[in-house]
MARMILUM-812221 format. One line per 5 residues: number of its first residue (from 1); their letters; for each residue x, y, z of N, C-alpha, C. Coordinates in nm, 4 decimals, padded with zeros to 6 digits, always signed. Each point is the difference from the previous one (the first is absolute). Layout:
BEGIN
NUM) A) X,Y,Z,X,Y,Z,X,Y,Z ~ ...
***
This chain:
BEGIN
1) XXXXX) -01.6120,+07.5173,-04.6089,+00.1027,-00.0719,+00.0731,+00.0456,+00.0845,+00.1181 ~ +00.0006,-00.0570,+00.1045,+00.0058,+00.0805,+00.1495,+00.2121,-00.0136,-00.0228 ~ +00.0193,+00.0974,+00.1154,+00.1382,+00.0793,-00.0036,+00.0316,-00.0106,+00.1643 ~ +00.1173,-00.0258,+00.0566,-00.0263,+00.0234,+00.1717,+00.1891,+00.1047,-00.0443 ~ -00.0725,+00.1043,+00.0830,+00.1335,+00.1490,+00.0722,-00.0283,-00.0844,+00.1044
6) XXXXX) +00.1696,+00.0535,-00.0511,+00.0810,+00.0276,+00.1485,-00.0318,+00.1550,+00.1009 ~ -00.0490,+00.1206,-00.0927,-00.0242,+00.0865,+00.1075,-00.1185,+00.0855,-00.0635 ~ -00.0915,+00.0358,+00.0363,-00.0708,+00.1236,-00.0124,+00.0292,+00.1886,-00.0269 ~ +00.0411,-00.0231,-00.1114,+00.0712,+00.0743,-00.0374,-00.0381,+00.0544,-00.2131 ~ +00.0289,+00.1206,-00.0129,+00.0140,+00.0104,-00.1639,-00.1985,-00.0415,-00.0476
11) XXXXX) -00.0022,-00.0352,-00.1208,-00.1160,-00.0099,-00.0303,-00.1088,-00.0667,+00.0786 ~ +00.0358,-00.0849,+00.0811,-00.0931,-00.0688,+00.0787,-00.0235,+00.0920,+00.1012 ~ +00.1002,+00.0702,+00.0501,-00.0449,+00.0860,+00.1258,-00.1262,+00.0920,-00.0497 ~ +00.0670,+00.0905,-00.1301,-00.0746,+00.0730,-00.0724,-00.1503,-00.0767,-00.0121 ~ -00.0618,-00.1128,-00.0446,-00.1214,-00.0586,+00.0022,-00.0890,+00.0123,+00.1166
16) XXXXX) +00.0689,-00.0817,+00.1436,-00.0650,+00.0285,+00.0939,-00.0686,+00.0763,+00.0662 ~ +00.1077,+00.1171,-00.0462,-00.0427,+00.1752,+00.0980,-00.0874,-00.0026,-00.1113 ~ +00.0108,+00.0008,-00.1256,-00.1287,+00.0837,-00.0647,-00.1338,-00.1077,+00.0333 ~ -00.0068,-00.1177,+00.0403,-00.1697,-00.0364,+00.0238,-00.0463,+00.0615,+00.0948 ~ -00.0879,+00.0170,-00.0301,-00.1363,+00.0276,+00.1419,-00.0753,-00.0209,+00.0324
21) XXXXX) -00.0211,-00.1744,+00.0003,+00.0153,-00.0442,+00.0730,+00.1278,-00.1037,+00.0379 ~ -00.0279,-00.1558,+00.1029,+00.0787,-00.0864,+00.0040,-00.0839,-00.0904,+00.1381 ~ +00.0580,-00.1160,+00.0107,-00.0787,-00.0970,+00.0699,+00.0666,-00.0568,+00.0947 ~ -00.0152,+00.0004,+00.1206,+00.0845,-00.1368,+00.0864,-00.0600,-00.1356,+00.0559 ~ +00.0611,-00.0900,-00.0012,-00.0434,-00.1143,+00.0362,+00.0958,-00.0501,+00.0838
26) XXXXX) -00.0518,-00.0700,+00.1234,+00.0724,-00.0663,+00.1067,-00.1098,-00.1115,+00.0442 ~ +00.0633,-00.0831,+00.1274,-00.0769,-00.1189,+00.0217,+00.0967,-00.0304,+00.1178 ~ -00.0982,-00.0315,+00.1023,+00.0420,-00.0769,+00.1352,+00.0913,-00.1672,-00.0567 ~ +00.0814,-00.0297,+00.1302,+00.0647,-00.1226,-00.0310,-00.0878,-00.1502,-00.0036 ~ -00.1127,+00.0388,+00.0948,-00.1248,-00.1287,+00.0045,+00.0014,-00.0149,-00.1648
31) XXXXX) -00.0146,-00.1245,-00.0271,-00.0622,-00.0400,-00.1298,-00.1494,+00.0293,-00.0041 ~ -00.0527,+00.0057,+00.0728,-00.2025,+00.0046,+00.0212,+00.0294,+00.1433,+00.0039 ~ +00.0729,+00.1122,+00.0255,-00.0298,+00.1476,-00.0073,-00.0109,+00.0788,-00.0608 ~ -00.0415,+00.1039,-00.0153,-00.0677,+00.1036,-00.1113,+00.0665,+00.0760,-00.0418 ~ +00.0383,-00.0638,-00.1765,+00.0680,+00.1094,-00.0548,-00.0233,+00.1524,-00.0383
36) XXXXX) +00.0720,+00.1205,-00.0022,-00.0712,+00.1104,-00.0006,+00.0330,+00.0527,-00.1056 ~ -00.0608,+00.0408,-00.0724,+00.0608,+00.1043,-00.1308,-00.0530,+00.1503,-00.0069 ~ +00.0209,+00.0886,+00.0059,-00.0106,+00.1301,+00.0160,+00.0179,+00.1278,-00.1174 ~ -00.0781,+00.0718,-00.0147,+00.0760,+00.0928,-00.1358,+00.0102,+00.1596,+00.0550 ~ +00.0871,+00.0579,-00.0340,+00.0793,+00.1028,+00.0778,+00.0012,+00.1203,-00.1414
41) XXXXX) -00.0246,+00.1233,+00.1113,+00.0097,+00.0722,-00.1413,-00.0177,+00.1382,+00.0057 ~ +00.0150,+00.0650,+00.1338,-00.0059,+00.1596,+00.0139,+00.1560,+00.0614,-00.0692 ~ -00.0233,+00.0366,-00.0926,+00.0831,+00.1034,-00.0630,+00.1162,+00.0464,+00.1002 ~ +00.1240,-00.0645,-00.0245,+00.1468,+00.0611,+00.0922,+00.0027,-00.0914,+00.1052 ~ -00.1064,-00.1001,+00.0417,+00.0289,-00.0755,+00.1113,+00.0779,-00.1212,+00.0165
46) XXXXX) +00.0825,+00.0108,-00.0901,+00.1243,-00.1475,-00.1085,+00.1490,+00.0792,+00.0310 ~ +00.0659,-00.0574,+00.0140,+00.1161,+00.0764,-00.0665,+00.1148,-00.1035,+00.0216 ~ +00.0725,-00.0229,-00.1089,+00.1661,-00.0840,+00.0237,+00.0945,+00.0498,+00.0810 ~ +00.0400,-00.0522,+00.1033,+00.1162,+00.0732,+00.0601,+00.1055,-00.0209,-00.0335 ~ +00.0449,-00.1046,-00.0492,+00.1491,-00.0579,-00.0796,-00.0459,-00.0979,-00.0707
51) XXXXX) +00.0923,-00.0447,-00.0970,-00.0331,-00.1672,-00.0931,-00.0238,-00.1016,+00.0633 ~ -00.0200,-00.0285,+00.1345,-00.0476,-00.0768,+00.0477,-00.1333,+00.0140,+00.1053 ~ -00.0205,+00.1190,+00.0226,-00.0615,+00.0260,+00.1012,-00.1607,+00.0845,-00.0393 ~ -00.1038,-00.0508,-00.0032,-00.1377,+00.1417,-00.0118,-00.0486,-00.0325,+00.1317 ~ -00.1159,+00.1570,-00.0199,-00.0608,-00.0062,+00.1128,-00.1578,+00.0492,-00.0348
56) XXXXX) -00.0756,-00.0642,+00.1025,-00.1313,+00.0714,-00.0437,-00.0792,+00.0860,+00.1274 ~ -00.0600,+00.0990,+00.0110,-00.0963,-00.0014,+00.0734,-00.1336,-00.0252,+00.0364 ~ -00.0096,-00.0568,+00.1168,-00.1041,-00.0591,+00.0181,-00.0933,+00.0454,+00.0735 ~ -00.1564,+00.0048,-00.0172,-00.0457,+00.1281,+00.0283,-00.1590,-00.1020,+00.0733 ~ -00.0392,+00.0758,+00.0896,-00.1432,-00.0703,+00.1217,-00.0651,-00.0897,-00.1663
61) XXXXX) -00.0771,-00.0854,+00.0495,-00.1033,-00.0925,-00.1004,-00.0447,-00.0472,+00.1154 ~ -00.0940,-00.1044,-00.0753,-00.1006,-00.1133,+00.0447,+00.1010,-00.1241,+00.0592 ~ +00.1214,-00.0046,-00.0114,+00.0763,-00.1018,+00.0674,+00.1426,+00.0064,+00.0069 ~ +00.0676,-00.0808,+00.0585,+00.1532,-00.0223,+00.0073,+00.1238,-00.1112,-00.0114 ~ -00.0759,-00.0474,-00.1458,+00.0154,-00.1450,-00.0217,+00.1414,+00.0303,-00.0594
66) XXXXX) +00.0304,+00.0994,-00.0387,+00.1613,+00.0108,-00.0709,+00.1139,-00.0003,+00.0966 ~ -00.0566,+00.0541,+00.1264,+00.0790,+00.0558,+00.1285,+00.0037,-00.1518,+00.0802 ~ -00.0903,-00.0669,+00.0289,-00.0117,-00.1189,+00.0431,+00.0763,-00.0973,-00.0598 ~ -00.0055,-00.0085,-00.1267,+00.0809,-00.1237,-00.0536,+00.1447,+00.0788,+00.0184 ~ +00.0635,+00.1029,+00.0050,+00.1271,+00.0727,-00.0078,+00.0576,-00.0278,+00.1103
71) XXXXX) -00.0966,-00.0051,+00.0766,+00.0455,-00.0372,+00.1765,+00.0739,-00.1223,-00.0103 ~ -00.1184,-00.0820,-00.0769,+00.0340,-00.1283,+00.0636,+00.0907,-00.0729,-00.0447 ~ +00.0201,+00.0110,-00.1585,+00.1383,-00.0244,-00.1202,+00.0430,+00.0301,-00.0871 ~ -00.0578,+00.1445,+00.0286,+00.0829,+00.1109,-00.0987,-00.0047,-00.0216,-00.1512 ~ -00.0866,-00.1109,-00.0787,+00.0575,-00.0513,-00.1441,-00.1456,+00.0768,-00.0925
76) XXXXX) +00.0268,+00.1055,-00.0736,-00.1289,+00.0741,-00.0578,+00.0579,+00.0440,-00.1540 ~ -00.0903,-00.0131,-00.0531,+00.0384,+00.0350,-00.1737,-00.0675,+00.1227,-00.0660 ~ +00.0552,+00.0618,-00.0688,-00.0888,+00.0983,-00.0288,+00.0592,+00.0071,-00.1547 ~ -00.1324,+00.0269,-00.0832,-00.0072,+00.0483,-00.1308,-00.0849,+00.0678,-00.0819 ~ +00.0668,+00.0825,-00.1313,-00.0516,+00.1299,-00.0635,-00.0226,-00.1283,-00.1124
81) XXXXX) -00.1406,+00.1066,-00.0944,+00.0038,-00.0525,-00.1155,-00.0353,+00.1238,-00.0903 ~ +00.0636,-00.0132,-00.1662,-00.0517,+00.0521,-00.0649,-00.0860,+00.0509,-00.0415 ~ -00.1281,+00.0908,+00.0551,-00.1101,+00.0051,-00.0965,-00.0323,+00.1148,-00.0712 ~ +00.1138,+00.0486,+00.0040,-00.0012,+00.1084,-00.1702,+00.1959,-00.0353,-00.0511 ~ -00.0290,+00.0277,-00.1175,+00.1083,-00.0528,-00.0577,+00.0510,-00.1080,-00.0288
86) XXXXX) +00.1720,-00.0226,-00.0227,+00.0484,-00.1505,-00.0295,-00.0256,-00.0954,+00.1224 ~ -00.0739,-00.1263,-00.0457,-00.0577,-00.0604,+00.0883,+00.1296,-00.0561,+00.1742 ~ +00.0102,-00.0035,+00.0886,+00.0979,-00.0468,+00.0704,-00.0646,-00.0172,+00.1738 ~ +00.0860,-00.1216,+00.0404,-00.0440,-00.0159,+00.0919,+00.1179,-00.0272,+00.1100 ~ -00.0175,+00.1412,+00.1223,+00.1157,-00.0613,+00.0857,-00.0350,-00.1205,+00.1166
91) XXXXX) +00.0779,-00.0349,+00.0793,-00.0095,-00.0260,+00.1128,+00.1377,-00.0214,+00.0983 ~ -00.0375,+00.0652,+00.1465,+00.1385,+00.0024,+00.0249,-00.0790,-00.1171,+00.1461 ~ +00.1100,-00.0884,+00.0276,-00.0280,-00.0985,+00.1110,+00.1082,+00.0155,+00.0576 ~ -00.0306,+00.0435,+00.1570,+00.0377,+00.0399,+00.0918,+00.0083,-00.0179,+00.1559 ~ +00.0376,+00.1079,+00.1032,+00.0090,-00.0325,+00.1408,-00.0286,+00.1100,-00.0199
96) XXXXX) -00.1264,-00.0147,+00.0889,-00.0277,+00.1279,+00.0759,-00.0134,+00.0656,+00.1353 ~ -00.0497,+00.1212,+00.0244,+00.0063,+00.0475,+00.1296,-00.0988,+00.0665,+00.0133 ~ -00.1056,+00.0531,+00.1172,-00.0542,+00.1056,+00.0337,+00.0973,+00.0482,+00.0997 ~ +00.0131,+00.1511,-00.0662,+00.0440,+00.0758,+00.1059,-00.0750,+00.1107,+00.0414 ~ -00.0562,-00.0249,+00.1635,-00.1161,+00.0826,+00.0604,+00.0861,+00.1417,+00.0252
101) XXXXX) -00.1320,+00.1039,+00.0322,+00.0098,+00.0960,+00.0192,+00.1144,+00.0780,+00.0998 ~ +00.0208,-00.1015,+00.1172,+00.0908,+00.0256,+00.1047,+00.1248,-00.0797,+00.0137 ~ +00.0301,-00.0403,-00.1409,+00.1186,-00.0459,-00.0548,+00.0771,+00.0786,-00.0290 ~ +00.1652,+00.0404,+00.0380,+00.0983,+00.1140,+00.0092,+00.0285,+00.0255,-00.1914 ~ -00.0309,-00.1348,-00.0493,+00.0030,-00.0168,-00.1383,-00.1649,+00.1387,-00.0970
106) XXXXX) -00.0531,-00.0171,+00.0869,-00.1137,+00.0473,-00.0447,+00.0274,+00.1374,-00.0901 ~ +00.0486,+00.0808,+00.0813,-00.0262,+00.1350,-00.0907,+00.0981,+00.0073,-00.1062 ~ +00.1388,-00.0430,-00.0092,+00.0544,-00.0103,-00.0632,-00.0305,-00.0813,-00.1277 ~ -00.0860,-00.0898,+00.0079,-00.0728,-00.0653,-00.0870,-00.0980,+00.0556,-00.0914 ~ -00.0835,+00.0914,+00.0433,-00.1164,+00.0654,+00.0243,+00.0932,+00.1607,-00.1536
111) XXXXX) +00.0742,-00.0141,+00.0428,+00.0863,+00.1370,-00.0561,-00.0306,-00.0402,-00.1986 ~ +00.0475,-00.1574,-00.0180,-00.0361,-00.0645,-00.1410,-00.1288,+00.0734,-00.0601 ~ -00.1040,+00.0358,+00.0443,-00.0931,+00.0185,-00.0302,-00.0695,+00.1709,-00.0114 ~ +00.0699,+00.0370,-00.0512,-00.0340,+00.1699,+00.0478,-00.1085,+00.0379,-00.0841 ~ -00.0497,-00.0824,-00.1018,-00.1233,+00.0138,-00.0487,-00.1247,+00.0172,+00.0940
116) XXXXX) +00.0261,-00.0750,+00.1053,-00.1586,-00.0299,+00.0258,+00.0066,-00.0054,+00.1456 ~ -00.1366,+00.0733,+00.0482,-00.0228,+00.0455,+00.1354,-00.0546,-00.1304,+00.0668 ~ +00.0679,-00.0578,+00.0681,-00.0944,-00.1151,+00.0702,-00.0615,+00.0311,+00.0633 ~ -00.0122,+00.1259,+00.1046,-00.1170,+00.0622,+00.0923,-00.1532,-00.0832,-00.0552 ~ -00.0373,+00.0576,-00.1287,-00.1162,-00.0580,+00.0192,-00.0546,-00.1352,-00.0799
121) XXXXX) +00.1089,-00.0525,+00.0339,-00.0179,-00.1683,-00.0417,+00.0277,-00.0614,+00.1374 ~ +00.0340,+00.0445,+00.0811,-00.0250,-00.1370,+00.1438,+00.1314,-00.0576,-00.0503 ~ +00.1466,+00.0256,-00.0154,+00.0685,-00.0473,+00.0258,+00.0217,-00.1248,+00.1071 ~ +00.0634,-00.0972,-00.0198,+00.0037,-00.1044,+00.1095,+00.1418,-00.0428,-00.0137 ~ +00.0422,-00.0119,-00.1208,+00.1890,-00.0525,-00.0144,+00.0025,+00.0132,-00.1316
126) XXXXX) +00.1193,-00.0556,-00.0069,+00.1145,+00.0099,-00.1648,+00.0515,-00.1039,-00.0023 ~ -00.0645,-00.0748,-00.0967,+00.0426,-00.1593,-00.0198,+00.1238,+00.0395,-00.0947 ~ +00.0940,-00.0888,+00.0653,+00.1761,+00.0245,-00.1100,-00.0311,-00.1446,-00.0257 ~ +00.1131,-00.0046,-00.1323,-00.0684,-00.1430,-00.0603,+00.1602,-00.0185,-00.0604 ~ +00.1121,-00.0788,+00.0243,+00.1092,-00.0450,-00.0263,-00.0117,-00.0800,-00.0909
131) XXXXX) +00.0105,-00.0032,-00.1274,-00.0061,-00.0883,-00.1389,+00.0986,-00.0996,-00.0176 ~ -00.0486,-00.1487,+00.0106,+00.0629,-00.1193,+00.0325,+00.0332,-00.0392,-00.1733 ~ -00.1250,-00.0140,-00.1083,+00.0147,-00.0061,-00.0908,-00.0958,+00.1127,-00.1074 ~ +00.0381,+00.0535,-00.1003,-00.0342,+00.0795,-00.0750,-00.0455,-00.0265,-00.1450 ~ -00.1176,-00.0198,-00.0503,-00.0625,-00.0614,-00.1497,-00.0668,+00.0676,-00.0747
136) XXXXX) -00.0209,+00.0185,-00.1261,-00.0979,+00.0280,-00.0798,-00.0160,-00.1055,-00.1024 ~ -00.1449,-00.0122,-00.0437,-00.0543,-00.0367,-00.0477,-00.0968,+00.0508,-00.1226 ~ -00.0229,-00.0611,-00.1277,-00.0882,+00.0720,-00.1350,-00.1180,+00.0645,+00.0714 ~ -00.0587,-00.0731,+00.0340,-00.1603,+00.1215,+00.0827,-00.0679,-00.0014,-00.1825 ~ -00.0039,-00.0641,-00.0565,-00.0709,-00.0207,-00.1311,-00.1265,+00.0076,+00.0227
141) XXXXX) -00.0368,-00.0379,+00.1045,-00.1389,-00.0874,+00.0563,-00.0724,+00.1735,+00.0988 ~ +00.1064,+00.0836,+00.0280,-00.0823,+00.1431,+00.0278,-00.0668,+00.0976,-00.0867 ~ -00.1348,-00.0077,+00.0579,-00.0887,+00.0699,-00.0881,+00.0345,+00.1720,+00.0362 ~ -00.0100,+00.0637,-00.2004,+00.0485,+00.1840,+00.0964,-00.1458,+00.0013,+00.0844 ~ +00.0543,+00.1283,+00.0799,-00.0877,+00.0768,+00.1007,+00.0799,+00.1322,+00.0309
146) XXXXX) -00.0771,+00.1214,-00.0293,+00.0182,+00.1198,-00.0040,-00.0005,-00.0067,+00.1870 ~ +00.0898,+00.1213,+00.0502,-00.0154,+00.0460,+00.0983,-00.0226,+00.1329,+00.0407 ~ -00.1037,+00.0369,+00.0682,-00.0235,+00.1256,-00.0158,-00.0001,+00.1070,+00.0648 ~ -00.0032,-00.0783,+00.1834,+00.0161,+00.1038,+00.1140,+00.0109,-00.0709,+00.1167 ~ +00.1059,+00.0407,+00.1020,-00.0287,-00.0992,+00.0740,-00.1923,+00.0295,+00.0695
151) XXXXX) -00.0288,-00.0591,+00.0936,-00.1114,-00.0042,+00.0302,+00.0483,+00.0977,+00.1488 ~ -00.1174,+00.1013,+00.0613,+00.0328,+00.0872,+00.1429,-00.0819,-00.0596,+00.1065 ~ -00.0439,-00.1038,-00.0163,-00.0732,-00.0585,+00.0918,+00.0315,-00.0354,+00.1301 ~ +00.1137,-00.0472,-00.0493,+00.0898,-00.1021,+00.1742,+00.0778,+00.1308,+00.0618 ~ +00.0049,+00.0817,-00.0636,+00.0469,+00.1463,+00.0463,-00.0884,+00.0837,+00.0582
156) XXXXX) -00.0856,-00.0051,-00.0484,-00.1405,+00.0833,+00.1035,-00.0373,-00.0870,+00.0742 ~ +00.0054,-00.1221,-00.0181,-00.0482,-00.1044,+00.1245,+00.0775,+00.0097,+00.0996 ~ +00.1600,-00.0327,+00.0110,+00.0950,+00.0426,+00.0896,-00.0433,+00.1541,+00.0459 ~ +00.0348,+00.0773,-00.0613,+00.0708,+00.1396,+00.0564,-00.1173,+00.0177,+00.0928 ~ -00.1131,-00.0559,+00.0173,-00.0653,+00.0229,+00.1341,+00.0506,-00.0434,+00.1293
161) XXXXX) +00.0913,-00.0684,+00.0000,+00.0436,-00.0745,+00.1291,+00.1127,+00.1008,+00.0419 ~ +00.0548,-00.0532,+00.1473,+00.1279,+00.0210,+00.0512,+00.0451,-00.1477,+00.0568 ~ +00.0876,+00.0396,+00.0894,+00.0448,-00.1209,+00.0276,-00.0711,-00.1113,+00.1044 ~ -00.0718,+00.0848,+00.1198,-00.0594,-00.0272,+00.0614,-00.1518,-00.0834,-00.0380 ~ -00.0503,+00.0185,-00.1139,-00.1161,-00.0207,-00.0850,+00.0252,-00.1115,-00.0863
166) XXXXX) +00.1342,-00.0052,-00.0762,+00.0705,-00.0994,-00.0630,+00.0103,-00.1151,+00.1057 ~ +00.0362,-00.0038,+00.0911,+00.0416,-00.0786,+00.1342,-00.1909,-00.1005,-00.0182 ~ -00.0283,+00.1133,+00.0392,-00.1453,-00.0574,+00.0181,-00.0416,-00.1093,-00.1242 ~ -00.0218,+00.1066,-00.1448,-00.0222,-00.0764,-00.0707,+00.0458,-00.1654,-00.0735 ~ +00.1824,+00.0227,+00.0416,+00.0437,-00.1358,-00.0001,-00.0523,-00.1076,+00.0715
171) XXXXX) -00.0743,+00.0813,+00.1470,-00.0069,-00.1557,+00.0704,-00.1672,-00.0381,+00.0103 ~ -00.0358,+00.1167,-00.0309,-00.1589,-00.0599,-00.0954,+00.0261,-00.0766,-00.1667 ~ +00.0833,-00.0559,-00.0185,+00.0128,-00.0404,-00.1298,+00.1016,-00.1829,+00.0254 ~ -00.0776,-00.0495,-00.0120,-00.0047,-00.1741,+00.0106,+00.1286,-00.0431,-00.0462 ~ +00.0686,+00.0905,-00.1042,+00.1056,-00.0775,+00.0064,+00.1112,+00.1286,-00.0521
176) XXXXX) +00.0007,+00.0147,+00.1023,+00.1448,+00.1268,-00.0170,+00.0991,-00.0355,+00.0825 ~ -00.0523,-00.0260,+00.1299,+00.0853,-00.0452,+00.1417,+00.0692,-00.1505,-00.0347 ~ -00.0843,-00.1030,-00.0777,+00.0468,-00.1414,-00.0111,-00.0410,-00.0213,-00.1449 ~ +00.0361,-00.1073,-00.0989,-00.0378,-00.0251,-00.1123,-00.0846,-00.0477,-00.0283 ~ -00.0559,-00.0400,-00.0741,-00.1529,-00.1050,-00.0336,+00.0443,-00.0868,+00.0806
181) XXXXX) +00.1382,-00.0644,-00.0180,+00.0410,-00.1776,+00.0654,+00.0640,+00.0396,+00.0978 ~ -00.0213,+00.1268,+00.1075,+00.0044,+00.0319,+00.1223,+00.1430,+00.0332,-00.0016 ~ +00.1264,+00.0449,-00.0943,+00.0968,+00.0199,+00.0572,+00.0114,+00.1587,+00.0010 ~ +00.0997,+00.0555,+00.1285,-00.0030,+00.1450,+00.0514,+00.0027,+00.0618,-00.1477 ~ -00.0214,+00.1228,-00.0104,-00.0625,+00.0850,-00.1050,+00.0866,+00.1176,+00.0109
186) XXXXX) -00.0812,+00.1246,+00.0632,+00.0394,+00.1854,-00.0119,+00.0056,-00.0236,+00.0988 ~ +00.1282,+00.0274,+00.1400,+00.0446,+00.0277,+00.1297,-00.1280,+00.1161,+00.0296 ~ -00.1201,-00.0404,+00.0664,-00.0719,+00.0698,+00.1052,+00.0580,+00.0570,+00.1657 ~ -00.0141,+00.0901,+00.0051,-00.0806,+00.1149,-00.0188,+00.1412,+00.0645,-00.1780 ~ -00.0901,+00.0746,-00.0310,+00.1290,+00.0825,-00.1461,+00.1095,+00.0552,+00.0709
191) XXXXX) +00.0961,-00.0707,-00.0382,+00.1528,+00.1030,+00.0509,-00.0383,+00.1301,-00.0653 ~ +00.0639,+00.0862,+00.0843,-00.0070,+00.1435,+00.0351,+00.1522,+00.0130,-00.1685 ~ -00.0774,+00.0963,-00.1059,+00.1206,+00.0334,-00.0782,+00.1227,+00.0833,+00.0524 ~ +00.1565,-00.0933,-00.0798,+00.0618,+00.1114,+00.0737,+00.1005,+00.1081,-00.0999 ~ -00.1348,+00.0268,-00.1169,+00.0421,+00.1318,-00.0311,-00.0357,+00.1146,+00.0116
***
């Protein structure tokens, strides 16, 4: 039987931070447009800023379908599930934001996270995500799955770049600049970080 908080806070907070992973999903306002679902999961790149408020970082990929739909109506959901332990399933539905690199918000944002070096992940922004409504659910239906490391891949893949190279590689990449259903994407050329 699902439960809706009022805030993110106490045992539920406690759940979230410990997955590693978690998923977001957003979707343009066209009815014909492409919903996106995403799974997120470098170790420290999460963090709650208050009972209403998380944030994630978001790091270079193959596209910018989370940033695109954020642009355009901000409405994105994101949820953890159980897969070790008592079975549970969050989801928090929300307003969100990308906030780019040369946003006055940026470093101060950026501070949440002292785990983890974005240098060599291709930083691009910090999606904040304002929690409209807050649920869990049994998750009966999640199968366990051991977790065992994150993976160093997208980290040695990044840490070859700079910014200038990143620049490049975004706009060799079909849909970073605009979405699959053509709406604006990652602000080309990369704002210059301003920490």
């Amino acid at each position: 039987m699902g439960k809706t908080y009022e805030r993110i806070d106490g045992r539920l907070r406690t759940f979230i931070e410990a997955q590693p992973v978690f998923f977001t999903a957003t979707a343009p306002l066209s009815s014909d447009g492409t919903v996106n679902l995403s799974p997120k999961g470098v170790t420290g790149s999460f963090a709650v800023l208050d009972e209403l408020t998380v944030a994630y970082l978001d790091f270079a990929g193959s596209n910018a379908e989370t940033i695109a739909h954020l642009r355009e109506n901000g409405r994105i959901t994101l949820m953890w599930c159980a897969f070790q332990g008592p079975p549970n399933i969050v989801r928090v539905h929300g307003h969100g934001e990308p906030v780019f690199r040369d946003d006055p918000r940026f470093k101060g944002l950026l501070a949440h996270f002292p785990g983890v070096d974005p240098t060599p992940h291709g930083l691009r922004a910090i999606i904040v995500v304002t929690a409209e409504l807050v649920r869990d659910t049994c998750g009966y239906a999640v199968p366990f799955m051991s977790y065992d490391a994150d993976r160093d891949l997208h980290a040695k893949r990044f840490a070859r770049e700079d910014d200038a190279s990143l620049n490049t590689y975004f706009t060799k990449k079909e849909h970073i600049a605009t979405s699959l259903d053509g709406l604006p994407g990652l602000p080309l050329p990369l704002p210059p970080t301003t920490v």
